[in-house]
C-alpha positions, 0 to 999 in steps of 0.5 A: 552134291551132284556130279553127273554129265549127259553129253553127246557128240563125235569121237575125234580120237581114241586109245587104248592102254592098261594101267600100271595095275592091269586095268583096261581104259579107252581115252576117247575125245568127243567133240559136241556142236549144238545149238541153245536157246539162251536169254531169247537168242540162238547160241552156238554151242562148241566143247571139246572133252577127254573121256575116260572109259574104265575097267572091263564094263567097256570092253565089249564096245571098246573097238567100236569106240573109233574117230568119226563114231557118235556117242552119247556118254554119261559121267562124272566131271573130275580135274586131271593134271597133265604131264606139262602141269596144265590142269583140264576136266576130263569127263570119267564114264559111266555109260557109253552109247553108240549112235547109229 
């Protein structure tokens, strides 16, 4: 089976956090606006996801990852249960890009 995800878009929110363990992550939000072609008719395409960026590979991009930047992320799709019990998917990078 495959799970692997290209998604580009533009931050809405960011932070930063250690682990328990000592691992670095960034939690950013991307927001993608597009539009597709579906069954011949144009359709607006709207997400919003929560991206996990993970260990010390993301450091050297990790400040630049602000609101208002655009990314390009690729990544793998996991299910993360919240505090309130509400499960989502959150996307778990394996390469980030900034556009420019």
């Amino acid at each position: 089976m495959n799970n692997h995800l290209t998604l580009s878009g533009t931050i809405t929110r960011s932070r930063r956090f250690d682990s328990p363990s000592g691992i670095a992550h960034v939690v950013i939000t991307v927001e993608h606006k597009s539009q597709r072609q579906e069954v011949e008719m144009l359709r607006n395409v709207y997400c919003l996801i929560q991206v996990v960026l993970s260990g010390p590979r993301f450091n050297s991009v990790a400040n630049k990852l602000q609101a208002g930047v655009q990314v390009d992320v690729e990544g793998f799709l996991s299910l993360q249960q919240g505090r309130n019990g509400q499960n989502r998917l959150v996307l778990h990078a394996e390469n980030v890009e900034l556009k420019t």
